[in-house]
C-alpha positions as CSV (number, residue, x, y, z in Angstrom):
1,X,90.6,101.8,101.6
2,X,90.9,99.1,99.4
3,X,93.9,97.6,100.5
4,X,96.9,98.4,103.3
5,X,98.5,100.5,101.1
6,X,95.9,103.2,100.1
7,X,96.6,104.7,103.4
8,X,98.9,108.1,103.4
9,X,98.9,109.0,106.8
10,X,97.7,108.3,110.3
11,X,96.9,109.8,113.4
12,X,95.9,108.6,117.1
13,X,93.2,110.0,118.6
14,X,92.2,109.1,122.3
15,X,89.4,109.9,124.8
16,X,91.2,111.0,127.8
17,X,87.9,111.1,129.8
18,X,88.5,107.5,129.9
19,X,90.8,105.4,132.0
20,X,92.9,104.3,130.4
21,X,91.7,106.4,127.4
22,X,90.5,105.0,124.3
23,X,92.0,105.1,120.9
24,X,90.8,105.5,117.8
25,X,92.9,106.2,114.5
26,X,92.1,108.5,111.9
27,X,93.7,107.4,108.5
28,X,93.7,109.3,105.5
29,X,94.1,107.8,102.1
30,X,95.7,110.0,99.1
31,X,92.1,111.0,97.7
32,X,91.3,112.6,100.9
33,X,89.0,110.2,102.4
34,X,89.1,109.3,105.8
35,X,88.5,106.7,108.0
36,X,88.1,106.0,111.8
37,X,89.4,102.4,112.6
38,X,88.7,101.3,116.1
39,X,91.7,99.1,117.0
40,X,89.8,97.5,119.6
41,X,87.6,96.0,117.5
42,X,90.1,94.6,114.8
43,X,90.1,97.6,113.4
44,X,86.4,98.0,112.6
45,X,86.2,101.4,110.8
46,X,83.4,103.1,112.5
47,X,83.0,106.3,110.6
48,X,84.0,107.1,106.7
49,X,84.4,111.3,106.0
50,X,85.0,112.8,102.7
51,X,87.5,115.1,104.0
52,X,89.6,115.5,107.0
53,X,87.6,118.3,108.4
54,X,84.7,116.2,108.8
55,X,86.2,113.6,110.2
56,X,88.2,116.0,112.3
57,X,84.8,117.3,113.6
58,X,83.4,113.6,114.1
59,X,85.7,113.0,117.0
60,X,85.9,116.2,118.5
61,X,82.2,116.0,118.8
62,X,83.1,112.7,120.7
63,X,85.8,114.6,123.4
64,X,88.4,112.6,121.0
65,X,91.6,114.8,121.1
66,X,94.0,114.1,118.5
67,X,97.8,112.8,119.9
68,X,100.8,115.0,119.1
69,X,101.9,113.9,115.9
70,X,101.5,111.8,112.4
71,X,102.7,109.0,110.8
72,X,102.7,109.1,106.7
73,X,103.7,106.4,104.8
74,X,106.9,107.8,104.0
75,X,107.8,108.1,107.8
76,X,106.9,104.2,108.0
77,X,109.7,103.2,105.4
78,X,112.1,105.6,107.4
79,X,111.1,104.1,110.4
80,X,111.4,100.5,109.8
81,X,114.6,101.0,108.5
82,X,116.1,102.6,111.3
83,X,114.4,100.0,113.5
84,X,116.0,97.5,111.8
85,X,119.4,95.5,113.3
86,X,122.3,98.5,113.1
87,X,126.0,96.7,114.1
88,X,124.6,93.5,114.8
89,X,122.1,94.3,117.5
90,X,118.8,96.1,117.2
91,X,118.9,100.0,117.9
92,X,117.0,101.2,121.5
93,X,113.8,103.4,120.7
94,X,115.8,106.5,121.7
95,X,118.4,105.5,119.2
96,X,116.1,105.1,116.7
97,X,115.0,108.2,117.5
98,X,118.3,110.1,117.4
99,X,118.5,108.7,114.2
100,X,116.0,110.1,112.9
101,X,116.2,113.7,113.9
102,X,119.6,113.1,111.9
103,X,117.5,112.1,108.4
């Protein structure tokens, strides 16, 4: 990915064999490519797929299990907007989730 905003979505994947479990993210860019960044290591990607099946398969041949969920880069721009100061003091995380489910 050539620069931050190549990416279109992103997911969390964790170890859960390990305690605490380690992360890795998967994140897709809009040709399909995929890369697995490990945080840990400022975001060092560690393995480049063609498509998201392979590097689906990557980590589950690792025990990585994907989290519930993922971010796209339209979901950011929701986010951050919702997370921004709302009446003159910032909104909780649950009422920035509340807000959402309204979207």
């Amino acid at each position: 990915m050539g620069s931050t905003n190549d990416w279109n979505f992103l997911e969390v994947w964790i170890d859960p064999m390990q305690s605490p479990p380690y992360l890795l993210m998967l994140m897709g860019d809009r040709m399909g490519i995929c890369h697995i960044c490990d945080p840990v290591e400022n975001y060092r990607v560690v393995q480049i797929s063609k498509n998201y099946e392979e590097a689906q398969l990557w980590l589950l041949e690792d025990e990585f299990e994907p989290v519930r969920g993922r971010l796209s880069i339209k979901d950011l721009g929701l986010v951050n907007a919702i997370l921004e100061v709302k009446d003159e003091k910032p909104l909780s995380f649950q009422e920035a989730l509340a807000e959402m489910e309204k979207a």
